[in-house]
ZANU-136162 format. One record per residue: residue in three letters; x, y, z of N, C-alpha, C in turn. Coordinates in steps of 0.2 Angstrom, whole numbers. Last residue first. Layout:
residues N
aa	n.u	n.v	n.w	ca.u	ca.v	ca.w	c.u	c.v	c.w
ALA	X	Y	Z	X	Y	Z	X	Y	Z
...
***
This chain:
residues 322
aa	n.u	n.v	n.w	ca.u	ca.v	ca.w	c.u	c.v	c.w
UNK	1008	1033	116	1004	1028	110	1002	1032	105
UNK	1010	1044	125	1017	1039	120	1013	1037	116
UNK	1000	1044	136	1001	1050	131	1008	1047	126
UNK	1000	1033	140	996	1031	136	997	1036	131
UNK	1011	1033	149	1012	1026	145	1006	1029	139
UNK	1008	1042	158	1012	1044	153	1015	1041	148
UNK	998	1035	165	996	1042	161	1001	1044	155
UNK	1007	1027	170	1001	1027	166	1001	1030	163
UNK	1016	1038	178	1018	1032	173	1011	1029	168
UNK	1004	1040	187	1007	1048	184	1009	1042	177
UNK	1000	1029	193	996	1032	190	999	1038	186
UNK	1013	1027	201	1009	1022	198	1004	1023	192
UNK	1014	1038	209	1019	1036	204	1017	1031	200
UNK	1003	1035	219	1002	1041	213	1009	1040	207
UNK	1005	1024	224	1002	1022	221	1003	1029	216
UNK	1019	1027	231	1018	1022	225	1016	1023	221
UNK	1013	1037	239	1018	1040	235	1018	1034	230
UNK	1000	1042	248	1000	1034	245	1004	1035	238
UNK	1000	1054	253	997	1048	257	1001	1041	256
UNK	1007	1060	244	1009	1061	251	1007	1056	256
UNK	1000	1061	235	1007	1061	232	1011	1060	240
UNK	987	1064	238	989	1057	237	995	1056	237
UNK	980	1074	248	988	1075	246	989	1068	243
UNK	968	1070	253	969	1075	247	974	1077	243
UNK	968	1054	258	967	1060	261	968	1062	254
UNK	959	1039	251	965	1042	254	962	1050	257
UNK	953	1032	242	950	1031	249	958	1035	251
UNK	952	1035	225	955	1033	232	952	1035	239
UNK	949	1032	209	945	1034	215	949	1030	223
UNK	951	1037	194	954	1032	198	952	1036	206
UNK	946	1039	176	946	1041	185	948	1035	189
UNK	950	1046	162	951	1041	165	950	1041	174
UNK	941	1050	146	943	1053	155	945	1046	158
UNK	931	1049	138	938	1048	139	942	1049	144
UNK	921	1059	139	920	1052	141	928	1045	140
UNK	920	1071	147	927	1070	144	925	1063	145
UNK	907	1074	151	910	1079	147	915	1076	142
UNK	905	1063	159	899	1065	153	902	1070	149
UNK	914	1064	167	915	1057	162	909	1059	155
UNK	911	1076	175	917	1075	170	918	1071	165
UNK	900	1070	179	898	1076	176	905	1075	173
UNK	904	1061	188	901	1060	183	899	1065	178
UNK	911	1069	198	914	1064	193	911	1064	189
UNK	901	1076	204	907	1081	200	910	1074	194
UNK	894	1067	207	890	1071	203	897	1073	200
UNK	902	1061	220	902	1058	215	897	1063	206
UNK	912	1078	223	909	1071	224	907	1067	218
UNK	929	1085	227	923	1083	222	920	1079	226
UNK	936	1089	241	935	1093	233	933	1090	227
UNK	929	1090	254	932	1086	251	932	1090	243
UNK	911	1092	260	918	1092	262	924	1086	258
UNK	899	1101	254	904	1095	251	911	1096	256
UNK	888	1104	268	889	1105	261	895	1099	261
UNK	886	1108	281	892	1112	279	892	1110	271
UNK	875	1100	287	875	1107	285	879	1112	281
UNK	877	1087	283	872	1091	283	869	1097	284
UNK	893	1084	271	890	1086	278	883	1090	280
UNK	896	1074	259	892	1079	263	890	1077	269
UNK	915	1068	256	907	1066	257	904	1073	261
UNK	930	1061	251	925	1067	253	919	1064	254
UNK	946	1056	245	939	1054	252	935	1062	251
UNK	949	1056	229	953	1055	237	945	1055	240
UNK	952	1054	213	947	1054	218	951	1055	226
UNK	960	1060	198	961	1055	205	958	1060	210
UNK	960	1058	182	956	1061	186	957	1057	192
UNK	971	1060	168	968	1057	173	966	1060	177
UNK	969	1062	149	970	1065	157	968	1060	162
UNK	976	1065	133	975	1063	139	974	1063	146
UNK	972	1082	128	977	1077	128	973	1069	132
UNK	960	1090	123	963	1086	119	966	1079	123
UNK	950	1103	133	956	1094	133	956	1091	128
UNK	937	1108	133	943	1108	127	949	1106	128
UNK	931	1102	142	928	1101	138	933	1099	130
UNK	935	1111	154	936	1101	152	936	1100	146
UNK	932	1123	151	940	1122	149	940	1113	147
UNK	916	1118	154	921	1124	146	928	1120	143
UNK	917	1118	166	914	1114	161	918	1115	153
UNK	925	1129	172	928	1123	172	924	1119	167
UNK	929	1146	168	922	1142	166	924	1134	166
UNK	936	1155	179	935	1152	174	930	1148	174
UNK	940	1163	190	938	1165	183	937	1161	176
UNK	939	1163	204	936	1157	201	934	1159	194
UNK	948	1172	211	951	1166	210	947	1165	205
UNK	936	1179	218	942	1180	213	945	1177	210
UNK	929	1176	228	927	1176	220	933	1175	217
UNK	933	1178	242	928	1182	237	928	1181	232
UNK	939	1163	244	936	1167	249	929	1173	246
UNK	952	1166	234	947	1159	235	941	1161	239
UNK	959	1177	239	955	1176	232	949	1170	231
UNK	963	1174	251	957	1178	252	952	1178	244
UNK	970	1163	246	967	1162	250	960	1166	251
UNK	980	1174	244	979	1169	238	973	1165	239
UNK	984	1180	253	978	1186	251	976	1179	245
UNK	992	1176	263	986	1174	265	980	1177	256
UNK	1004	1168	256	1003	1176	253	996	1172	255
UNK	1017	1159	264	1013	1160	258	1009	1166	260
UNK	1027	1153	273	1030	1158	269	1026	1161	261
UNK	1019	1147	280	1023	1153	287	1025	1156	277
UNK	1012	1135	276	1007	1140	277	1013	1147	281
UNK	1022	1127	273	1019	1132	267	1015	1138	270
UNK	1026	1124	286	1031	1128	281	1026	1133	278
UNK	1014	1115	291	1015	1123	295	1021	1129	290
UNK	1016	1107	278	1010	1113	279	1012	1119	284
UNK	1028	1100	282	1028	1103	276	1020	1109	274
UNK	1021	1093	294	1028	1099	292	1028	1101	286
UNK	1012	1087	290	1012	1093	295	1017	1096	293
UNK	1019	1077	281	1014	1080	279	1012	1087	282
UNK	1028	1073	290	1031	1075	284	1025	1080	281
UNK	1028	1076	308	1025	1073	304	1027	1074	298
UNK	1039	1086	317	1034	1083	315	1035	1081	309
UNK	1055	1087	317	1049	1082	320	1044	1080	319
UNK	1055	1100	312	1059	1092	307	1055	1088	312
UNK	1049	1114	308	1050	1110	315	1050	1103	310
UNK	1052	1130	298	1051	1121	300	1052	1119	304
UNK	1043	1144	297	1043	1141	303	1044	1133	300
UNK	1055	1155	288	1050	1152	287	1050	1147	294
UNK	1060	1170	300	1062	1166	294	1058	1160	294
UNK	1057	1179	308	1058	1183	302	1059	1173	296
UNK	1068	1174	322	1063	1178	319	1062	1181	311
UNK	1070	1161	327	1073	1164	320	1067	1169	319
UNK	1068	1159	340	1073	1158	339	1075	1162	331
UNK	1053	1164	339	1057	1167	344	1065	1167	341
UNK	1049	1151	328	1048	1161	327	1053	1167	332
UNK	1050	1141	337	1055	1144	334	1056	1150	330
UNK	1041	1145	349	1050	1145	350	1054	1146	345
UNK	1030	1145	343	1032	1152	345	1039	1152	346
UNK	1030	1132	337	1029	1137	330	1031	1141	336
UNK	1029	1123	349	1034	1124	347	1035	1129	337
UNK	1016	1129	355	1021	1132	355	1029	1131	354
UNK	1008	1123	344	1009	1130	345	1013	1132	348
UNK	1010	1110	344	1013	1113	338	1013	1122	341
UNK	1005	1108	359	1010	1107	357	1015	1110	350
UNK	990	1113	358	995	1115	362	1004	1115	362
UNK	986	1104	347	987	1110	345	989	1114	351
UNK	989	1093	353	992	1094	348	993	1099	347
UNK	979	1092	363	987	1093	366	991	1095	360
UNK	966	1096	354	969	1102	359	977	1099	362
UNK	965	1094	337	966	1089	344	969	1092	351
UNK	956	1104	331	961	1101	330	965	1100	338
UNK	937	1100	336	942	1102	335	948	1101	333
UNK	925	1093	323	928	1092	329	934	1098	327
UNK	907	1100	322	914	1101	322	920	1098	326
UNK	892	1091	323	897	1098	325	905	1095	323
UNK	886	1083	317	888	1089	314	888	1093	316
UNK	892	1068	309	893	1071	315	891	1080	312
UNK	897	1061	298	889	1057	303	891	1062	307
UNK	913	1065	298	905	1061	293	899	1060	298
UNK	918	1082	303	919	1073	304	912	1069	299
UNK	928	1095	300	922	1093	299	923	1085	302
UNK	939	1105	311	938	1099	306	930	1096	304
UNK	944	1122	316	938	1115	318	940	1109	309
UNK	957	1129	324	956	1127	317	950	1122	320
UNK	964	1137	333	955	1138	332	954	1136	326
UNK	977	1132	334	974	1129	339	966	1132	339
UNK	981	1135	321	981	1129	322	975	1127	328
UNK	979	1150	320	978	1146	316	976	1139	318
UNK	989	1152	333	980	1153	334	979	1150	329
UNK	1002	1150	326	998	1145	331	991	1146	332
UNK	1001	1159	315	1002	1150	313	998	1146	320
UNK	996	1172	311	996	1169	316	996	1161	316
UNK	995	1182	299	1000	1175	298	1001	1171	307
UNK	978	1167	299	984	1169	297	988	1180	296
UNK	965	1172	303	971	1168	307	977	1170	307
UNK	955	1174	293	955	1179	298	962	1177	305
UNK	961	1166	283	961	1175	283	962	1176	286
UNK	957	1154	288	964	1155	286	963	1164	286
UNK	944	1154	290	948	1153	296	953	1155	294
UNK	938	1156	276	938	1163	282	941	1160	287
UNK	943	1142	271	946	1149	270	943	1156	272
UNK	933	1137	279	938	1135	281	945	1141	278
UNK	921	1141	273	921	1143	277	931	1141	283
UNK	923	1135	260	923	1142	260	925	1143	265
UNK	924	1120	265	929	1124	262	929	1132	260
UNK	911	1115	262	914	1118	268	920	1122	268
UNK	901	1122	250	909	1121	250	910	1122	260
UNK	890	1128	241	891	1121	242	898	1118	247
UNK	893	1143	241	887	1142	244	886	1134	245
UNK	903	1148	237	901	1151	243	897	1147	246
UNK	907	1139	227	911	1139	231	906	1140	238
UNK	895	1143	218	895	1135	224	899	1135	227
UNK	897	1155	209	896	1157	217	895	1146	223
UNK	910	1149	203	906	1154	208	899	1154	206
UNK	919	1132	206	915	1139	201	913	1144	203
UNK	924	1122	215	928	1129	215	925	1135	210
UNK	919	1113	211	916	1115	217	918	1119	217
UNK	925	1110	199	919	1112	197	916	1111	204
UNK	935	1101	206	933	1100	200	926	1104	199
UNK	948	1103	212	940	1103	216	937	1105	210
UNK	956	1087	211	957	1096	210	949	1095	214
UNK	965	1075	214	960	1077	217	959	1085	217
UNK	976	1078	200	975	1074	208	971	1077	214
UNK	977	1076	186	973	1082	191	973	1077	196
UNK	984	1076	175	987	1072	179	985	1074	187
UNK	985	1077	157	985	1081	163	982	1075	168
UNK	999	1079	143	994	1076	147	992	1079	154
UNK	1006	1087	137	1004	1081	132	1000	1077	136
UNK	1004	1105	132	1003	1100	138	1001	1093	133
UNK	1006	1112	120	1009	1116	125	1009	1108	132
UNK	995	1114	113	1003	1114	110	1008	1111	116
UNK	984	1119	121	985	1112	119	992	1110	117
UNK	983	1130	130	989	1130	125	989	1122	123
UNK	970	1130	136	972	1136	133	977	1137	128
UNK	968	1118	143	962	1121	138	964	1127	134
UNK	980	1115	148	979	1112	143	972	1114	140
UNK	980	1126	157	984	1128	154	982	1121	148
UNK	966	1123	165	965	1130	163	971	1129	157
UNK	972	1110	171	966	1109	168	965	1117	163
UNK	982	1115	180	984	1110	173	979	1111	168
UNK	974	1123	188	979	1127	185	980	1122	180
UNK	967	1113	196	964	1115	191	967	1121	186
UNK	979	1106	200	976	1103	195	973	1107	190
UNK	981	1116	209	987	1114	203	983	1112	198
UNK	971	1114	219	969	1120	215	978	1118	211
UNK	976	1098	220	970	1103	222	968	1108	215
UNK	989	1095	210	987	1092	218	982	1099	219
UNK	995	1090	192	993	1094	200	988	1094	203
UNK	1006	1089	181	1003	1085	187	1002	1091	192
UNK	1006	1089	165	1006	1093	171	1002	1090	175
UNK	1017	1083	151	1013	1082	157	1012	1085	163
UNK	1023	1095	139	1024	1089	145	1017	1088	148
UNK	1033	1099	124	1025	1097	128	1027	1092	133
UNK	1044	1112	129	1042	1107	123	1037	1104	127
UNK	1049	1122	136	1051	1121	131	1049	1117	125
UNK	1052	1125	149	1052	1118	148	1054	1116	143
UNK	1053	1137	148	1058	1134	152	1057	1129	150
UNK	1043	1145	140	1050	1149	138	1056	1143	144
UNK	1032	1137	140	1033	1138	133	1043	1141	134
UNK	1031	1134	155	1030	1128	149	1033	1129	142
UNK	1028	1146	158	1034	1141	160	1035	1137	156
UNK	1016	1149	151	1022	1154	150	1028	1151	154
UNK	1006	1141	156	1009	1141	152	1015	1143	147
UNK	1009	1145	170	1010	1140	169	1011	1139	163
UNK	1005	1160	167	1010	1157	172	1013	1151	170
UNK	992	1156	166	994	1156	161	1002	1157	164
UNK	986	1151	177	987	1147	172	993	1149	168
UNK	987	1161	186	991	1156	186	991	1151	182
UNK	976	1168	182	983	1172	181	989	1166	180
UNK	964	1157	181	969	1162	174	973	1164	174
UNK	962	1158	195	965	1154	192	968	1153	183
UNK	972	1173	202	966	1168	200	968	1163	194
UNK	979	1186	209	977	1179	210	973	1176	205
UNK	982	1200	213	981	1197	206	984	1190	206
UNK	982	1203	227	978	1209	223	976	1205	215
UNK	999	1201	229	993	1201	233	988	1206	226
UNK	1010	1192	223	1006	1196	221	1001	1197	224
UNK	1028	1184	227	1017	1187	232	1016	1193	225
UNK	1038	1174	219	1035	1181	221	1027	1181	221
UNK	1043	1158	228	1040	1163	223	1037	1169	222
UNK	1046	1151	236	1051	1158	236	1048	1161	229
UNK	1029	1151	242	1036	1147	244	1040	1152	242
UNK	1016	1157	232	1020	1150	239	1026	1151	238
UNK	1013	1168	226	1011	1166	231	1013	1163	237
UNK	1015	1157	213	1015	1162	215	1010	1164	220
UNK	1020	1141	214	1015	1146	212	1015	1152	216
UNK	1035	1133	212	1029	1137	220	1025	1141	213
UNK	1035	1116	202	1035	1126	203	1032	1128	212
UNK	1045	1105	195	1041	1110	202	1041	1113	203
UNK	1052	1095	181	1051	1102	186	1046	1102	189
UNK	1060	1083	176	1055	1085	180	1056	1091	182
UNK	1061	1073	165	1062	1078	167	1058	1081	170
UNK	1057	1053	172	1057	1061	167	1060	1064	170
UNK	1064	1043	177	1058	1041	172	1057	1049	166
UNK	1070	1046	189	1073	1040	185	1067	1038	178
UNK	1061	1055	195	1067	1058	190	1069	1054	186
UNK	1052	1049	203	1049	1050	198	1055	1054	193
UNK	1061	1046	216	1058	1042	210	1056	1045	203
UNK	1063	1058	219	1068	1054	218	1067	1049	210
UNK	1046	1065	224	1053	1067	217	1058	1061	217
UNK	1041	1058	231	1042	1057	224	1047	1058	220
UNK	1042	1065	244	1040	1057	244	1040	1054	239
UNK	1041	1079	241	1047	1077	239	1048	1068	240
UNK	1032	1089	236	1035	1079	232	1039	1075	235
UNK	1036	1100	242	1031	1094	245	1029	1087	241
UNK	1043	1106	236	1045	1101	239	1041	1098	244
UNK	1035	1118	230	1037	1113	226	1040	1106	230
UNK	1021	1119	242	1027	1121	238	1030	1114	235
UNK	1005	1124	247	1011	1119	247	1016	1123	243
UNK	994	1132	246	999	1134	251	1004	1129	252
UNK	984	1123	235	985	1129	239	989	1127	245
UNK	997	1111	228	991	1114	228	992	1120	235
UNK	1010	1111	214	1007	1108	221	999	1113	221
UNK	1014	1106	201	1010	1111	203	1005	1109	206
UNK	1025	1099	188	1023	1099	195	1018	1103	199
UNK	1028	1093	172	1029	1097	177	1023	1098	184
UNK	1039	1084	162	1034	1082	168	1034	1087	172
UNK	1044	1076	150	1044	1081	152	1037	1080	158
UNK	1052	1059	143	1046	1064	145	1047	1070	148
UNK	1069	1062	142	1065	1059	144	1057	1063	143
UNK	1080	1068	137	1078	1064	130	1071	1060	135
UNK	1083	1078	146	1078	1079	139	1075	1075	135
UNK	1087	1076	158	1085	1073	157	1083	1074	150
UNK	1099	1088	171	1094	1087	167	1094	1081	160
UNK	1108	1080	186	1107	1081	179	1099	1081	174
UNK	1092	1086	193	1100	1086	190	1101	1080	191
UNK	1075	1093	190	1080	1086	191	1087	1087	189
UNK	1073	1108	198	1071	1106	191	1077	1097	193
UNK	1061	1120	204	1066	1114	203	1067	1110	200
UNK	1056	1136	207	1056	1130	204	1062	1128	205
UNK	1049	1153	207	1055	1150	208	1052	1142	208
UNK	1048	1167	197	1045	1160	198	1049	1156	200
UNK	1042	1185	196	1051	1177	199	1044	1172	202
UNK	1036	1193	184	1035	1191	191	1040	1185	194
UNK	1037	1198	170	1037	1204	178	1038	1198	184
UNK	1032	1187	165	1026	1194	163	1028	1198	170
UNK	1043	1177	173	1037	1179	167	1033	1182	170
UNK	1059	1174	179	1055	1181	179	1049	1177	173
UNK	1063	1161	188	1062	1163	180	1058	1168	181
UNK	1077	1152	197	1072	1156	197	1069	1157	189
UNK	1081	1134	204	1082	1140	201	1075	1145	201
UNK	1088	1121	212	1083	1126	212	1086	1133	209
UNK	1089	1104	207	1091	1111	209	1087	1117	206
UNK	1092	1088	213	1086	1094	210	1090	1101	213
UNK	1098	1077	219	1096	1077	213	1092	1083	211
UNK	1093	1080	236	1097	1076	232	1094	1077	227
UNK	1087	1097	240	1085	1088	240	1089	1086	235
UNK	1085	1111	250	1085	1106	245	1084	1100	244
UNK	1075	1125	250	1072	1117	256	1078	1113	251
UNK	1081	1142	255	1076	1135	249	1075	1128	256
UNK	1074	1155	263	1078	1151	262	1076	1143	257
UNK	1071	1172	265	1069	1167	260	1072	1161	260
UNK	1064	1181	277	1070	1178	275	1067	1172	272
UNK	1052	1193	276	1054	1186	278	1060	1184	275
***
């Protein structure tokens, strides 16, 4: 596939080889040291420029880096050596040979819980964590397989992907009160699919962006054309979930916020969303210093509700100062 970046005023893209492997990231220009440090770490199948509703803002306050995790974006695929330890420590190992000094790790989904693994393992290393709706101990094994509409959502992605438009158009959505499946909206998914064949046709080989749609959509159909299915298949068979979540919370020193988005059970399919209320509670019982901030939003908050999560990261970073 032809690798090409996304840029954006004020940020430039570099690479970093750790343990073997190219990490590509962003970093705020002119770099900022005398400010907080702040790094970034989207969730499954996004990339670093899915901030991008933030990044501007959040520059005028820190130094900011964005990483693709391994797997997304122009960062090197490891098929075979996924899980949330390899990528932690990834992250540590940015931390320590690029950042350089203690920063704040914000991250959206499975980021989060890469923040959560890297500040149980290098406290030195992170001076706060800023999990924006991770899936907080629904991602442990075996619940995955057996509490998680989301298990079932990554055998759609497997068995799909790299087919972007079958993807889309045999994609089903869970609904509340309802327990069949709704589909994803048949003109919609008439329409995305074949504007994904034209421009496949038009560029073959090179990441699928269509600038019309939606910022949210569009930035999905990208992550999903230039990411490594098998990161997903780790999520799917276990592999991924090497880590003991009650454990790592446990061993947080720094400050953390905890951000809630929408979920609720379905009566068949189990937790739709990536915590419920028990995961909360379970976490304030662990870390009774924990801070939780509970939104009525989708999953992406940094995307839903860009104030408010720059709103919340600022907190977090007013308290790790005191």
């Amino acid at each position: 596939m032809t690798r090409t970046s996304f840029p954006l005023a004020g940020y430039r893209e570099k690479d970093v080889v750790i343990d073997g492997v190219t990490l590509h990231y962003a970093e705020s220009d002119p770099p900022r040291p005398e400010l907080p440090a702040v790094v970034l770490i989207p969730g499954q199948s996004m990339m670093w420029h899915g901030y991008r509703k933030v990044l501007p803002s959040l520059a005028e306050d820190f130094h900011v880096f964005a990483v693709d995790v391994r797997g997304h974006g122009l960062s090197q695929h490891t098929p075979g050596d996924y899980s949330f330890s390899r990528c932690g420590r990834d992250l540590v190992e940015f931390l320590r040979s690029v950042v350089g000094r203690p920063a704040i790790c914000s991250g959206n989904s499975s980021g989060g819980i890469i923040a959560l693994w890297a500040a149980a393992h290098a406290p030195e290393l992170v001076a706060g964590v800023h999990a924006e709706d991770p899936p907080l101990f629904s991602t442990e094994w075996p619940r995955l397989k057996d509490d998680t509409w989301v298990h079932g959502f990554f055998k759609h992605t497997v068995d799909t992907l790299p087919d972007l438009a079958r993807y889309f158009s045999e994609l089903r959505i869970p609904s509340r009160g309802k327990v069949r499946l709704m589909s994803f909206p048949r003109p919609l998914a008439w329409l995305l699919g074949g504007a994904i064949r034209r421009r496949q046709a038009k560029h073959p080989g090179a990441p699928v962006d269509i600038a019309w749609l939606p910022l949210a959509v569009r930035l999905f159909v990208r992550g999903l054309s230039e990411y490594d299915v098998d990161f997903t298949r780790a999520c799917f068979d276990g592999r991924m979930c090497d880590m003991d979540q009650h454990a790592d919370l446990a061993r947080v020193r720094c400050p953390m916020t905890l951000m809630k988005a929408h979920s609720f059970r379905h009566p068949e399919l189990g937790l739709v969303g990536a915590m419920d209320d028990a995961d909360v509670a379970e976490a304030q019982r662990i870390k009774p210093e924990l801070v939780v901030e509970r939104w009525p939003k989708p999953h992406v908050i940094h995307i839903a509700a860009p104030r408010q999560w720059l709103g919340s990261l600022r907190a977090l970073a007013a308290r790790c100062q005191r």
